[in-house]
Each structure stands twice: as structure tokens, then as C-alpha cells.
PDBQT receptor file of N, H, CA, C and O in Angstrom, charges set to zero:
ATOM      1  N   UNK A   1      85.435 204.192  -0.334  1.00  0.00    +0.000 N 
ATOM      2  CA  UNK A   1      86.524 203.695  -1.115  1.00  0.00    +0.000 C 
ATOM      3  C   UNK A   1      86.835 204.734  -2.196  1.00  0.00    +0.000 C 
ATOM      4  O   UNK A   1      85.997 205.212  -2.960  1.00  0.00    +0.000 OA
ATOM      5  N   UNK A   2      88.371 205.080  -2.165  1.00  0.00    +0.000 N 
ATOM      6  H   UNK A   2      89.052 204.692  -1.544  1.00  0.00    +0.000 HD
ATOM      7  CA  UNK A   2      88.656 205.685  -3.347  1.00  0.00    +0.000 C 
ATOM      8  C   UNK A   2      88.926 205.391  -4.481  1.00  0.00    +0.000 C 
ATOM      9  O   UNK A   2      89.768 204.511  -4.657  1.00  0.00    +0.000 OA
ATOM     10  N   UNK A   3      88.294 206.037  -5.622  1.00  0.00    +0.000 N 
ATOM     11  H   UNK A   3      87.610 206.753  -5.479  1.00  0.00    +0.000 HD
ATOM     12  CA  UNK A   3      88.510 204.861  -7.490  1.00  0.00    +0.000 C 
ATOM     13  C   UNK A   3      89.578 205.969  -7.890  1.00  0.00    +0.000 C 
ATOM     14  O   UNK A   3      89.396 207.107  -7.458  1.00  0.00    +0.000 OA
ATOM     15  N   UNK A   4      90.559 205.731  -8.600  1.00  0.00    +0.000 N 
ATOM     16  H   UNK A   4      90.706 204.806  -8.951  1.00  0.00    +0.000 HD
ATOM     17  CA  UNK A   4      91.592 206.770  -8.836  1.00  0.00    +0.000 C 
ATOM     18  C   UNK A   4      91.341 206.425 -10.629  1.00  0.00    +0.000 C 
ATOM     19  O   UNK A   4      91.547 205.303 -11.093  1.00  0.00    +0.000 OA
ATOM     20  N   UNK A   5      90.867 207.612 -11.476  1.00  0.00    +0.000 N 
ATOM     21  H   UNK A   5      90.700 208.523 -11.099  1.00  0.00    +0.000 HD
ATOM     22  CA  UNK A   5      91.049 206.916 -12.659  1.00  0.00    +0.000 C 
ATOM     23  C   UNK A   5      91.736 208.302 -13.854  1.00  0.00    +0.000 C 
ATOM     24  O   UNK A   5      91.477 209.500 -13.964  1.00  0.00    +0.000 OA
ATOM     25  N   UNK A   6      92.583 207.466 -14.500  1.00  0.00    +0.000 N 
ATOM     26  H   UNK A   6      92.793 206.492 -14.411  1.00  0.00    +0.000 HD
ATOM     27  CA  UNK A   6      93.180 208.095 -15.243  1.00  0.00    +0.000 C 
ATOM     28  C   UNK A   6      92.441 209.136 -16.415  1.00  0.00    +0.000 C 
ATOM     29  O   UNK A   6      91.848 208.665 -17.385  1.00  0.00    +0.000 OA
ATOM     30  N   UNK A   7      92.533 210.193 -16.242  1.00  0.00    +0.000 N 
ATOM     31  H   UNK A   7      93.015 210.575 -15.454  1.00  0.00    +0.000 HD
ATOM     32  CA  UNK A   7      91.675 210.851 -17.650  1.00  0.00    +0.000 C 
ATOM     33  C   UNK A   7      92.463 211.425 -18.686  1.00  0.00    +0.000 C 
ATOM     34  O   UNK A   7      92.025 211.429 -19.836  1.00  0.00    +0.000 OA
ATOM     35  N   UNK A   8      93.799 212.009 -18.357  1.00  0.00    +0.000 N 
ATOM     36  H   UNK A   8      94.155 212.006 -17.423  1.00  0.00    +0.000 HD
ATOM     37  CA  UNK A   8      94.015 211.960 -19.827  1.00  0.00    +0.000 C 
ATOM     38  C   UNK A   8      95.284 211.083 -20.533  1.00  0.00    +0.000 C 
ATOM     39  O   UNK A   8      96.099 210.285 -20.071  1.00  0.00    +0.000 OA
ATOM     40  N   UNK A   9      95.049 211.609 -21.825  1.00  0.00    +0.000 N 
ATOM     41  H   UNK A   9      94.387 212.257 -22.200  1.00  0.00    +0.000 HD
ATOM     42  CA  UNK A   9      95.596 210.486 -22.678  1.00  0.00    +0.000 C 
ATOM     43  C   UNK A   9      96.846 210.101 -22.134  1.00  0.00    +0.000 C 
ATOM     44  O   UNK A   9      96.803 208.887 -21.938  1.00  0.00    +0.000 OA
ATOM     45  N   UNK A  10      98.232 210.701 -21.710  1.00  0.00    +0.000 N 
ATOM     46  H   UNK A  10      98.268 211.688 -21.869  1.00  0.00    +0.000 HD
ATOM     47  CA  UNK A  10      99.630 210.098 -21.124  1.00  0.00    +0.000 C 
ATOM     48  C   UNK A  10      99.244 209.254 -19.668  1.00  0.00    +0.000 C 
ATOM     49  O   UNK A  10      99.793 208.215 -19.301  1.00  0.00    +0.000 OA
ATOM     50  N   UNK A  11      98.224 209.939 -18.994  1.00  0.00    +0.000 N 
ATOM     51  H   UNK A  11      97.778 210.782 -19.292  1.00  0.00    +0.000 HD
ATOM     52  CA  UNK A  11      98.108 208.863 -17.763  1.00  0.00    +0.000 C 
ATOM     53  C   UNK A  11      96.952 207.471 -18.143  1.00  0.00    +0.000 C 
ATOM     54  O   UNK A  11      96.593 206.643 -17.306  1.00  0.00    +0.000 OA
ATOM     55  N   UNK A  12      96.660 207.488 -19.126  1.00  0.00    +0.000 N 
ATOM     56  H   UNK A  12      96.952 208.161 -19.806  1.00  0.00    +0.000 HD
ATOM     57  CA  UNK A  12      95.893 206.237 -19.364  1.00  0.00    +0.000 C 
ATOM     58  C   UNK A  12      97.368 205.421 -19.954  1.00  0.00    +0.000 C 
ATOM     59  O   UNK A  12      97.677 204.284 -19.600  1.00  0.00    +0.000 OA
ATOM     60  N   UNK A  13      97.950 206.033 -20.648  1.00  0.00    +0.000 N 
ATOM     61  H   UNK A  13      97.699 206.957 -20.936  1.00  0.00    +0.000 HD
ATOM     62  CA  UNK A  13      98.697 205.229 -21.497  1.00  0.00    +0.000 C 
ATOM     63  C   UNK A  13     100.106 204.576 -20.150  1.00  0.00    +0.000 C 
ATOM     64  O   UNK A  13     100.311 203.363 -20.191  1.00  0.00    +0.000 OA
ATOM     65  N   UNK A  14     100.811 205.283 -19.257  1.00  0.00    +0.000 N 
ATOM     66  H   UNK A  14     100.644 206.268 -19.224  1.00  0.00    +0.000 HD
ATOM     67  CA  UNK A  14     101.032 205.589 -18.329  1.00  0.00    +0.000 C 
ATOM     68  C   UNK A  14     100.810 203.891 -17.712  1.00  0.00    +0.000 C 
ATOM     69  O   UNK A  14     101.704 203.046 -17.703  1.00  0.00    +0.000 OA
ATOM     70  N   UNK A  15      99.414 203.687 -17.232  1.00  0.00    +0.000 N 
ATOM     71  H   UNK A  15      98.688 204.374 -17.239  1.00  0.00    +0.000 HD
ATOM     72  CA  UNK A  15      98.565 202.843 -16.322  1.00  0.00    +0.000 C 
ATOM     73  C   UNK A  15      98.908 201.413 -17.148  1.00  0.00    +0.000 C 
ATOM     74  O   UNK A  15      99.306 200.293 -16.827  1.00  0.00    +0.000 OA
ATOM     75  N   UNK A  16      98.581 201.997 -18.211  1.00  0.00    +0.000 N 
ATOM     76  H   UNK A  16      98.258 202.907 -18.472  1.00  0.00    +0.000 HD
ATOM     77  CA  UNK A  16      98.506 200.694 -19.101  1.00  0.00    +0.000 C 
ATOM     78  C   UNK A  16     100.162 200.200 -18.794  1.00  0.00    +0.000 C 
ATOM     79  O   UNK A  16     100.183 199.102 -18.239  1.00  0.00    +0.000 OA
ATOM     80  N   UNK A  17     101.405 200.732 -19.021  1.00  0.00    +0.000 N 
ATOM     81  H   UNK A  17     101.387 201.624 -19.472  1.00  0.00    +0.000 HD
ATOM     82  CA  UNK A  17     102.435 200.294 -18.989  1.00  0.00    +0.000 C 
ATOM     83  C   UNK A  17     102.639 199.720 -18.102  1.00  0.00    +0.000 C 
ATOM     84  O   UNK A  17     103.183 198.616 -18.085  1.00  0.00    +0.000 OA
ATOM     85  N   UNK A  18     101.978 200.769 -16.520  1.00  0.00    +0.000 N 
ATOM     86  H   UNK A  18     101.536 201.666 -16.534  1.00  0.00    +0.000 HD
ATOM     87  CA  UNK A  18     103.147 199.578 -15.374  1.00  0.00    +0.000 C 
ATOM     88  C   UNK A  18     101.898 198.539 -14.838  1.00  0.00    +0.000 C 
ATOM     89  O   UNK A  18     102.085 198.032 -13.732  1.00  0.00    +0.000 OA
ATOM     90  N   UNK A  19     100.740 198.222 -15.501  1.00  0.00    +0.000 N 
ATOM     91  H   UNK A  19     100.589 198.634 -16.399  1.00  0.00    +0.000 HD
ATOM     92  CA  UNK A  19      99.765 197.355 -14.937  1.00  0.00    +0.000 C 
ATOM     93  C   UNK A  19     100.576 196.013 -16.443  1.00  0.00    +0.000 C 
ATOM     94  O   UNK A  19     100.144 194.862 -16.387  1.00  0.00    +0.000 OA
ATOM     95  N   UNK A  20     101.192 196.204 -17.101  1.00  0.00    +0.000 N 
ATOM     96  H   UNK A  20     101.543 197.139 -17.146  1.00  0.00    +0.000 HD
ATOM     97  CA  UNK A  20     101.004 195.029 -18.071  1.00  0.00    +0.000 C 
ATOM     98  C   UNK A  20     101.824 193.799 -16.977  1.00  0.00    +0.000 C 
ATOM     99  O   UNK A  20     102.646 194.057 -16.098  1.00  0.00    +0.000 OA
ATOM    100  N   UNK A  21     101.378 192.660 -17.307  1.00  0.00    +0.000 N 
ATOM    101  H   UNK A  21     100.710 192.450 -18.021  1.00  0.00    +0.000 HD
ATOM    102  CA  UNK A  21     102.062 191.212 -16.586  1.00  0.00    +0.000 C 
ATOM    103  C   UNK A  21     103.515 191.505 -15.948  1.00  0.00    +0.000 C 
ATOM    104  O   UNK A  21     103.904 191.210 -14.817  1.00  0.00    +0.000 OA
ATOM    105  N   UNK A  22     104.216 192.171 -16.989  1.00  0.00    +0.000 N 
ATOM    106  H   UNK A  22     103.901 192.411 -17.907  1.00  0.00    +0.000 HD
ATOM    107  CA  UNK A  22     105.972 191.889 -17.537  1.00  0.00    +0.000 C 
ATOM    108  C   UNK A  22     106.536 192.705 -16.432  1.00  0.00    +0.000 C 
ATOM    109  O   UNK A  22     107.707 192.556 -16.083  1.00  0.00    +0.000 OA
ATOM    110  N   UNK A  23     105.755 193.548 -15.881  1.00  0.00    +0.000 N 
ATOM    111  H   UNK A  23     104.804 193.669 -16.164  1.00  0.00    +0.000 HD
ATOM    112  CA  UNK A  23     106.347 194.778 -15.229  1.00  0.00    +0.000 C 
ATOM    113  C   UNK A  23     106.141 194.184 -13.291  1.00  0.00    +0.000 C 
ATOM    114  O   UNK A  23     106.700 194.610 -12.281  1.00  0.00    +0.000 OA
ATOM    115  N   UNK A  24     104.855 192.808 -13.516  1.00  0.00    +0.000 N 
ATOM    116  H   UNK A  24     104.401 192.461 -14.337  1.00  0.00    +0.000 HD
ATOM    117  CA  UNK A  24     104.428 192.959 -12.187  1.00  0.00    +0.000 C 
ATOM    118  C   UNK A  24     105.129 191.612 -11.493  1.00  0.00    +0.000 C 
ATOM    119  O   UNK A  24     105.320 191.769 -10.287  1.00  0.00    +0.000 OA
ATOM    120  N   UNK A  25     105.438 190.662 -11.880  1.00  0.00    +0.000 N 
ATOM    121  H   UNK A  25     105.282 190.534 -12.860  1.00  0.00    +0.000 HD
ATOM    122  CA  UNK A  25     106.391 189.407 -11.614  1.00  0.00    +0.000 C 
ATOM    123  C   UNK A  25     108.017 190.137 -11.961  1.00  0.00    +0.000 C 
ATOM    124  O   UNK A  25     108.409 190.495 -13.071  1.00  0.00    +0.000 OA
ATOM    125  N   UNK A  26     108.649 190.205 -10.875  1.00  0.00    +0.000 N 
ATOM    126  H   UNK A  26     108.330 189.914  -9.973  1.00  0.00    +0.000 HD
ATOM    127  CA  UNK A  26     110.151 190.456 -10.904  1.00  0.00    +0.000 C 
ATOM    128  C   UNK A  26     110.853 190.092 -10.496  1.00  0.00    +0.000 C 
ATOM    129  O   UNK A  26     110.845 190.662  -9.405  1.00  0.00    +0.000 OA
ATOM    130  N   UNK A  27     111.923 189.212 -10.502  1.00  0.00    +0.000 N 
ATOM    131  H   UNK A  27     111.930 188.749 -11.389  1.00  0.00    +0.000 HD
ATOM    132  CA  UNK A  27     112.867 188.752  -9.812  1.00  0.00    +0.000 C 
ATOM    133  C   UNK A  27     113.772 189.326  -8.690  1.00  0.00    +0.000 C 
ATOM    134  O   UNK A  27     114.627 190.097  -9.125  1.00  0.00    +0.000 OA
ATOM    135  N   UNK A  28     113.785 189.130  -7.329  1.00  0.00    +0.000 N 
ATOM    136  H   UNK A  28     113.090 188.503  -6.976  1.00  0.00    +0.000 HD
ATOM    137  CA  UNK A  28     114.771 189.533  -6.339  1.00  0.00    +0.000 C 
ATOM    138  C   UNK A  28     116.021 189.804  -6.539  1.00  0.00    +0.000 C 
ATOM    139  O   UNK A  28     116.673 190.815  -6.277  1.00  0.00    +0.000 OA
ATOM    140  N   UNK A  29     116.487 188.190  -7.336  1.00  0.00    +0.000 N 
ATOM    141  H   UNK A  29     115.957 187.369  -7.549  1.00  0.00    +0.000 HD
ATOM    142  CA  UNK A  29     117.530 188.585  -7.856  1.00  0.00    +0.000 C 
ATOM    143  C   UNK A  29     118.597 189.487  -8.974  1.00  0.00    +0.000 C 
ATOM    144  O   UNK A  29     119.689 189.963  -8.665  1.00  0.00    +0.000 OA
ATOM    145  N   UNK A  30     118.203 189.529  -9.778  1.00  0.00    +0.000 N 
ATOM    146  H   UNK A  30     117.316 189.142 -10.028  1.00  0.00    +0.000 HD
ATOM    147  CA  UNK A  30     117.936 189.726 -10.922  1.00  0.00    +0.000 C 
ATOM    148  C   UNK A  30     117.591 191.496 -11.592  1.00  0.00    +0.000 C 
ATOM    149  O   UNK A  30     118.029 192.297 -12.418  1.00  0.00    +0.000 OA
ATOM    150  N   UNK A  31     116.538 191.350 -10.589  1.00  0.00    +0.000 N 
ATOM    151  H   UNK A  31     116.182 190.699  -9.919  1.00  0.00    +0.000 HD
ATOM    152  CA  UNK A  31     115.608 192.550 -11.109  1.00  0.00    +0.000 C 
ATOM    153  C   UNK A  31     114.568 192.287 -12.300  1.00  0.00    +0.000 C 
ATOM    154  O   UNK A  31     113.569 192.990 -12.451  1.00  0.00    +0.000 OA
ATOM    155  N   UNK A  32     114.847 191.373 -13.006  1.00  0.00    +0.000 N 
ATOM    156  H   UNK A  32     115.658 190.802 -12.883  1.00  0.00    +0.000 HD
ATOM    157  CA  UNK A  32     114.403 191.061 -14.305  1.00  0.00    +0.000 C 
ATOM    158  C   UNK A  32     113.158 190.286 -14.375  1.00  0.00    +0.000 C 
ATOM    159  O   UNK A  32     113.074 189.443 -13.482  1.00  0.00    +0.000 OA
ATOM    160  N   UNK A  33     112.260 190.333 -15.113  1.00  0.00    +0.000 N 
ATOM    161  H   UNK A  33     112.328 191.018 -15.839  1.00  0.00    +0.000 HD
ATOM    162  CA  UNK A  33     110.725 189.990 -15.034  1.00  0.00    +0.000 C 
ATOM    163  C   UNK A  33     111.113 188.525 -15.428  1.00  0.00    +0.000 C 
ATOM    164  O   UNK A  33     111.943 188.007 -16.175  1.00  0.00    +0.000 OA
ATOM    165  N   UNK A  34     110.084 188.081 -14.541  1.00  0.00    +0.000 N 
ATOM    166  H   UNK A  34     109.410 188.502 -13.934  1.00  0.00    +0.000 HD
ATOM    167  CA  UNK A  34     109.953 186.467 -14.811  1.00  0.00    +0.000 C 
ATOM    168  C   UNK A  34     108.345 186.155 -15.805  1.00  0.00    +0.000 C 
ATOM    169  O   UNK A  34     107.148 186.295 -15.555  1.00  0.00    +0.000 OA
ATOM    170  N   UNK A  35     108.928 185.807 -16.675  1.00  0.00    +0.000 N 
ATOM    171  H   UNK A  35     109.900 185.693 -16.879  1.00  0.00    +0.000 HD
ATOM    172  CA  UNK A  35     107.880 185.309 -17.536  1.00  0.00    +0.000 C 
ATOM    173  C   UNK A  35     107.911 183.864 -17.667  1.00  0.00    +0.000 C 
ATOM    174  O   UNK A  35     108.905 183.157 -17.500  1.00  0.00    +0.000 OA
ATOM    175  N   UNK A  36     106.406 183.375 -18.072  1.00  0.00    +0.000 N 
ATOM    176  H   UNK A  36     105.599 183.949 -18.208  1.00  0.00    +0.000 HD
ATOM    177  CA  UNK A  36     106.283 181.927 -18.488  1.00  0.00    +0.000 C 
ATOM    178  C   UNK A  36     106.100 180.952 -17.196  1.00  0.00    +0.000 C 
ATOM    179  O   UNK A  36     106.304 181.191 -16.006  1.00  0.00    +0.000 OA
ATOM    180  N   UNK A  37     105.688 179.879 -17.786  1.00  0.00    +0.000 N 
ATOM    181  H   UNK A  37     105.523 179.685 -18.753  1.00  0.00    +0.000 HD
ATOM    182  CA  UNK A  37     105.116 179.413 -16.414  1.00  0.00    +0.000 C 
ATOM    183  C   UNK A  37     106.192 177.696 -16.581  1.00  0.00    +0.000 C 
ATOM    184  O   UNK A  37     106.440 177.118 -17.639  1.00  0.00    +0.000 OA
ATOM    185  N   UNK A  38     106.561 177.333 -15.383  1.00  0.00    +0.000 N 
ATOM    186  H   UNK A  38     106.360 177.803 -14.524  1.00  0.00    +0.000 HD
ATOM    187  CA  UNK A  38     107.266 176.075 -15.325  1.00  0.00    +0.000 C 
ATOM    188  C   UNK A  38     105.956 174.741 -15.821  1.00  0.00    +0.000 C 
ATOM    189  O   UNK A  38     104.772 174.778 -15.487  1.00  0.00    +0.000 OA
ATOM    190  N   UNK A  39     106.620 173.659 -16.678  1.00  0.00    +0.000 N 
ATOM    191  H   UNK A  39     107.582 173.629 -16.949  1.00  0.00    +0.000 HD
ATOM    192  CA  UNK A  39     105.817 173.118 -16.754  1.00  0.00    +0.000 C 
ATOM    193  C   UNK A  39     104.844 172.331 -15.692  1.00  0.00    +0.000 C 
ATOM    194  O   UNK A  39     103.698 171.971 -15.962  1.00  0.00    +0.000 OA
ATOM    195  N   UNK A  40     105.503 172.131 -14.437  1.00  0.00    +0.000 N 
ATOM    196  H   UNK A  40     106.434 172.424 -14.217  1.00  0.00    +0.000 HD
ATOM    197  CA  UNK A  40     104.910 171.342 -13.586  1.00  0.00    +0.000 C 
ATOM    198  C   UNK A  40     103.945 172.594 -13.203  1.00  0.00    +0.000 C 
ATOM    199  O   UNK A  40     102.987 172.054 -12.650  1.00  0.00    +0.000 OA
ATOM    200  N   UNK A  41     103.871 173.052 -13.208  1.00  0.00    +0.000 N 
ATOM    201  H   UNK A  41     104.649 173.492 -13.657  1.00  0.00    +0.000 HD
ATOM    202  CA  UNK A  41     102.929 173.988 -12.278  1.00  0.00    +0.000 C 
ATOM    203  C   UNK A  41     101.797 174.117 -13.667  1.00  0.00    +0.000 C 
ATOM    204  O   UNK A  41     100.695 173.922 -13.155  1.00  0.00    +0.000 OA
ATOM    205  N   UNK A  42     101.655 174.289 -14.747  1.00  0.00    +0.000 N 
ATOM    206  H   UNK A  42     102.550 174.447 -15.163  1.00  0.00    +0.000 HD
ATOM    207  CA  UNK A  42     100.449 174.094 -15.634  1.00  0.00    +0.000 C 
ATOM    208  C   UNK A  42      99.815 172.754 -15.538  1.00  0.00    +0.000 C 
ATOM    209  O   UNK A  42      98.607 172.725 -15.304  1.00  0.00    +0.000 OA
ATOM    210  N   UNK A  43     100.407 171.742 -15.674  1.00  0.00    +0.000 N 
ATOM    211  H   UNK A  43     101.389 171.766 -15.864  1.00  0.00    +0.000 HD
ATOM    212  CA  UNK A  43      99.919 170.688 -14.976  1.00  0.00    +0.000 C 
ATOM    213  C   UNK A  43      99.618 170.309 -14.064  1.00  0.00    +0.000 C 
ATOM    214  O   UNK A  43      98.834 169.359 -14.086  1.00  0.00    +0.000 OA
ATOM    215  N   UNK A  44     100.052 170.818 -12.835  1.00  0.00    +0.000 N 
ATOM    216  H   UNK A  44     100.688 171.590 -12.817  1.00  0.00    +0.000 HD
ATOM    217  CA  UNK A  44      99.418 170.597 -11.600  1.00  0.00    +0.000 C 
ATOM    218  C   UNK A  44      98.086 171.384 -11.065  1.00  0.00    +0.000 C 
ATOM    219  O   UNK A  44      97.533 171.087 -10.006  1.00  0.00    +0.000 OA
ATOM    220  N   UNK A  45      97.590 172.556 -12.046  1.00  0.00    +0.000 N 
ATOM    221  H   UNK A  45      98.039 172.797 -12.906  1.00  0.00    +0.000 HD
ATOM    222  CA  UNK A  45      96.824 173.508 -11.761  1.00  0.00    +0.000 C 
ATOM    223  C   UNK A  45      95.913 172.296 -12.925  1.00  0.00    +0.000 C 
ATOM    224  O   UNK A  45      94.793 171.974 -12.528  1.00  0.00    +0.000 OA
ATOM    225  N   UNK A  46      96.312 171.774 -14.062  1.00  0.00    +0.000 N 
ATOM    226  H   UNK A  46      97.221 172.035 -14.385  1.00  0.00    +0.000 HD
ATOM    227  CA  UNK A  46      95.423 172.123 -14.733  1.00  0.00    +0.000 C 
ATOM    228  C   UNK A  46      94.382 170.247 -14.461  1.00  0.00    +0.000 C 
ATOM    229  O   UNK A  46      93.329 169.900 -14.997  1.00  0.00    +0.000 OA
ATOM    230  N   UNK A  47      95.293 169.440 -13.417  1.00  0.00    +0.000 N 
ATOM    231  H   UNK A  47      96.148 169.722 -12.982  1.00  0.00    +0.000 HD
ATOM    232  CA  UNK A  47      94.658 168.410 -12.820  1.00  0.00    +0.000 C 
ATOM    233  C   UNK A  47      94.162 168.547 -11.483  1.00  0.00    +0.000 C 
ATOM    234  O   UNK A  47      93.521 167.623 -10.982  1.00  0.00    +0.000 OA
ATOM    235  N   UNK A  48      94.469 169.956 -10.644  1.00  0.00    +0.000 N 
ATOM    236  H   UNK A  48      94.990 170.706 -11.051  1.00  0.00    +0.000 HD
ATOM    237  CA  UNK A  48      93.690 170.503 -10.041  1.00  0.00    +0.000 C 
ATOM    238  C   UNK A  48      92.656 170.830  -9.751  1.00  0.00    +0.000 C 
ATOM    239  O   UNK A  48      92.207 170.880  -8.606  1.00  0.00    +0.000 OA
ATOM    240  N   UNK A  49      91.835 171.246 -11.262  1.00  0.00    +0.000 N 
ATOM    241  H   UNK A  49      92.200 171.205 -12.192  1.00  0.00    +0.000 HD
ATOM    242  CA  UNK A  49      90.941 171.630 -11.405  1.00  0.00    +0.000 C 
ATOM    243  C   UNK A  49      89.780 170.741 -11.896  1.00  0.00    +0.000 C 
ATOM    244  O   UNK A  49      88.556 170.872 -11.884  1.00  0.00    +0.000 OA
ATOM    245  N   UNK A  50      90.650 169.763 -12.343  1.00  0.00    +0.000 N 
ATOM    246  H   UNK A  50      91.644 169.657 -12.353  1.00  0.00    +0.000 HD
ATOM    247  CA  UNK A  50      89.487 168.544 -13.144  1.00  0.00    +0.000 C 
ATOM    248  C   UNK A  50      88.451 168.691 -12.010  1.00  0.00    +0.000 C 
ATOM    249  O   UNK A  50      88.609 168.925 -10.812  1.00  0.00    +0.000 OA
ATOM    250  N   UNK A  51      87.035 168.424 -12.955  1.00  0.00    +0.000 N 
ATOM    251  H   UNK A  51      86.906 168.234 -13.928  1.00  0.00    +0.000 HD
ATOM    252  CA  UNK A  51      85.775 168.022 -11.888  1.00  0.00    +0.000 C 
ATOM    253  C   UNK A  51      85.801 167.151 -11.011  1.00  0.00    +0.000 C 
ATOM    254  O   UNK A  51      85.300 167.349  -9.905  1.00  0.00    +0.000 OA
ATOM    255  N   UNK A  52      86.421 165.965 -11.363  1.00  0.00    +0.000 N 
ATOM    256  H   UNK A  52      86.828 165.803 -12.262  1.00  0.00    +0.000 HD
ATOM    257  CA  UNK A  52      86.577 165.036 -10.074  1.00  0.00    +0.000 C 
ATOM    258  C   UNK A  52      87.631 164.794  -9.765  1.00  0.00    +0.000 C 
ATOM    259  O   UNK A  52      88.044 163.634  -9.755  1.00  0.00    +0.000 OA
ATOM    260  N   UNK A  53      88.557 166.103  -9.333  1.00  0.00    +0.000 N 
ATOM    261  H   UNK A  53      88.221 167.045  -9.341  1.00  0.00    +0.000 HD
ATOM    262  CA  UNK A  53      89.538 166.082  -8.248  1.00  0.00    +0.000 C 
ATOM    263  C   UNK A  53      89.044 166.429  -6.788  1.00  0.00    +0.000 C 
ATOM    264  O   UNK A  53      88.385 167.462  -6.670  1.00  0.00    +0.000 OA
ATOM    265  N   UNK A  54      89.277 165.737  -5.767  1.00  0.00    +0.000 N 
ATOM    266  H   UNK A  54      89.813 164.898  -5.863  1.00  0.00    +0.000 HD
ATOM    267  CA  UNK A  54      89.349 165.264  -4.661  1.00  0.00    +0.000 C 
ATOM    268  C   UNK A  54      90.100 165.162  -3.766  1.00  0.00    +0.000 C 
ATOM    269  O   UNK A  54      90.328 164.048  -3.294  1.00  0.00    +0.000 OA
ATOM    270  N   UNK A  55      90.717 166.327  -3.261  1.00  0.00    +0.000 N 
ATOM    271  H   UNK A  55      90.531 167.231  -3.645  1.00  0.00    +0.000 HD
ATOM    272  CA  UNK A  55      91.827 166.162  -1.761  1.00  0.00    +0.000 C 
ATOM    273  C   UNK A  55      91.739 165.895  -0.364  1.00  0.00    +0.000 C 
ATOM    274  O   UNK A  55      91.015 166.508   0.420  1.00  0.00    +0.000 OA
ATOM    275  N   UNK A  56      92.302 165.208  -0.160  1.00  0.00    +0.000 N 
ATOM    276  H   UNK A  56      92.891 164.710  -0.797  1.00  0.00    +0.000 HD
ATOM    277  CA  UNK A  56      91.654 165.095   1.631  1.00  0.00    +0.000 C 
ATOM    278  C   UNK A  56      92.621 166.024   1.894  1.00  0.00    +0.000 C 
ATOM    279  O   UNK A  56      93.357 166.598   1.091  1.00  0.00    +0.000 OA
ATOM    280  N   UNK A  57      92.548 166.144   3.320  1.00  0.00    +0.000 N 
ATOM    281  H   UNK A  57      91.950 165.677   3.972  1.00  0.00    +0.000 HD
ATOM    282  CA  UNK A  57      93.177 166.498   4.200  1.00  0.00    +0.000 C 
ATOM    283  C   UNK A  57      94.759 166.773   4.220  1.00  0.00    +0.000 C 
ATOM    284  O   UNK A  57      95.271 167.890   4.304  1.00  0.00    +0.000 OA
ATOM    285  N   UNK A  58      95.494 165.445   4.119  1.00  0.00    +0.000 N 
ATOM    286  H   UNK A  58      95.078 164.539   4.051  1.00  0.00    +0.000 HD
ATOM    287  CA  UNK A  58      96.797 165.720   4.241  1.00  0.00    +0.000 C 
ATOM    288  C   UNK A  58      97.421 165.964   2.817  1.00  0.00    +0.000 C 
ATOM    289  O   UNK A  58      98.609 166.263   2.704  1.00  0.00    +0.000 OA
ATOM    290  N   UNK A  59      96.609 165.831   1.764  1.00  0.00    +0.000 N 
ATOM    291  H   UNK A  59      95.643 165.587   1.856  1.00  0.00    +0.000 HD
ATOM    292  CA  UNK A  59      97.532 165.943   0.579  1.00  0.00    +0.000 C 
ATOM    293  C   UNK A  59      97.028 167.429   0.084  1.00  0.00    +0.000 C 
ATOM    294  O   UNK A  59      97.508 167.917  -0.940  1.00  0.00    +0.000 OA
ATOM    295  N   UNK A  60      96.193 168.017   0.739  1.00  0.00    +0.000 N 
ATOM    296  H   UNK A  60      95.804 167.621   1.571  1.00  0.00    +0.000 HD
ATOM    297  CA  UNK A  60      95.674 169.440   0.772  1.00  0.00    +0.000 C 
ATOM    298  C   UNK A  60      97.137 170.273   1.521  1.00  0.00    +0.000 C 
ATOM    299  O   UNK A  60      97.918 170.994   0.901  1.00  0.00    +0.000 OA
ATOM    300  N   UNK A  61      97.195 169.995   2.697  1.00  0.00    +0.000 N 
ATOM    301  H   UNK A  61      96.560 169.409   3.201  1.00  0.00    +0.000 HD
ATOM    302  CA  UNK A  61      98.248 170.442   3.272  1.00  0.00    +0.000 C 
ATOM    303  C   UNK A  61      99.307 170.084   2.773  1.00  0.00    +0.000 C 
ATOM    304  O   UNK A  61     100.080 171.016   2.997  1.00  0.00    +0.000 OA
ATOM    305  N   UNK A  62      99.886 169.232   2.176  1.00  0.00    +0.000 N 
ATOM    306  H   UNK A  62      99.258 168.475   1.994  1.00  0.00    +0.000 HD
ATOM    307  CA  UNK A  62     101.332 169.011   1.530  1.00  0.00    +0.000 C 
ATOM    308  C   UNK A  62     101.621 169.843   0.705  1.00  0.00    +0.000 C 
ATOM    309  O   UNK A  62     102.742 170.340   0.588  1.00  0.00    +0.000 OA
ATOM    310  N   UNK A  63     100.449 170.154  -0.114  1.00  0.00    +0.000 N 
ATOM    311  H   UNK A  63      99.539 169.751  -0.019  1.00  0.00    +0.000 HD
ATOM    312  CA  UNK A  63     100.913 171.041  -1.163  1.00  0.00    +0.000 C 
ATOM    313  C   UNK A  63     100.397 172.498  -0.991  1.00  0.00    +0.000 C 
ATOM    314  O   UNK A  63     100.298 173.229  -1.976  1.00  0.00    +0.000 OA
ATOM    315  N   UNK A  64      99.955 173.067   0.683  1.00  0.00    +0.000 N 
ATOM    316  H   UNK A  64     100.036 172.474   1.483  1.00  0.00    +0.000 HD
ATOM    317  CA  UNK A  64      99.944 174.215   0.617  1.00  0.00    +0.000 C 
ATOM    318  C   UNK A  64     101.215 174.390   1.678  1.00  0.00    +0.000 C 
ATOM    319  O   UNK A  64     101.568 175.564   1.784  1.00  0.00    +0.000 OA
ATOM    320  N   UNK A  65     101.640 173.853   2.133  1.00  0.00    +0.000 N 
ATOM    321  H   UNK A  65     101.353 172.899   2.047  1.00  0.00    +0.000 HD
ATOM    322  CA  UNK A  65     102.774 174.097   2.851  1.00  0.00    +0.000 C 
ATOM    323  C   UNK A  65     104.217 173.546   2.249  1.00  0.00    +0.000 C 
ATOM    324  O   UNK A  65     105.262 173.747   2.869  1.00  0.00    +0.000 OA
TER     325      UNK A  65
């Protein structure tokens, strides 16, 4: 495996720019970075995760398809 790493100072700084969030979510349309998250989707991740959440089968698949 190859590690590619930046050594000097413009290519560290460089890396840092196009790795930040803003640069990596972009709109098709648009072109323009999508920031922020819809509320249903913080809530649905964040009752997702509770310890005693529990999916069977078909409500597993509903919401991956």
C-alpha cells in the first residue's frame, strides 16, 4: 500500500483545504456544498442508535432501500 504524505509547508496546508467537510459534500446541481444535516435524519440516526433499538427484518429493509 502506498501512504502519500505531504512534507512541505504549501502541500500540508494544500491537503488540509480540499480534505475540509465543505469541499467534500457537493451538490449536482448547483455545484455548491451542502452543509448541515436535515432534521429528520439527526433523529433518525440518533434513535437508531439507542441501546435498545431493535429491527427486524422488514423495517431493516424499508429503510435501506
Amino acid at each position: 500500500m502506498n501512504v502519500h504524505l505531504p512534507q512541505t509547508v504549501p502541500a500540508q496546508v494544500e491537503v488540509r483545504q480540499i480534505m475540509e467537510a465543505k469541499h467534500q459534500y457537493i451538490s449536482g446541481t448547483k455545484g455548491e456544498p451542502l452543509r448541515g444535516l436535515i432534521q429528520d435524519h439527526v433523529i433518525s440516526a440518533t434513535i437508531m442508535t439507542w441501546m435498545d433499538t431493535f429491527l427486524d427484518e422488514e423495517i431493516f429493509k424499508s429503510l435501506v432501500y
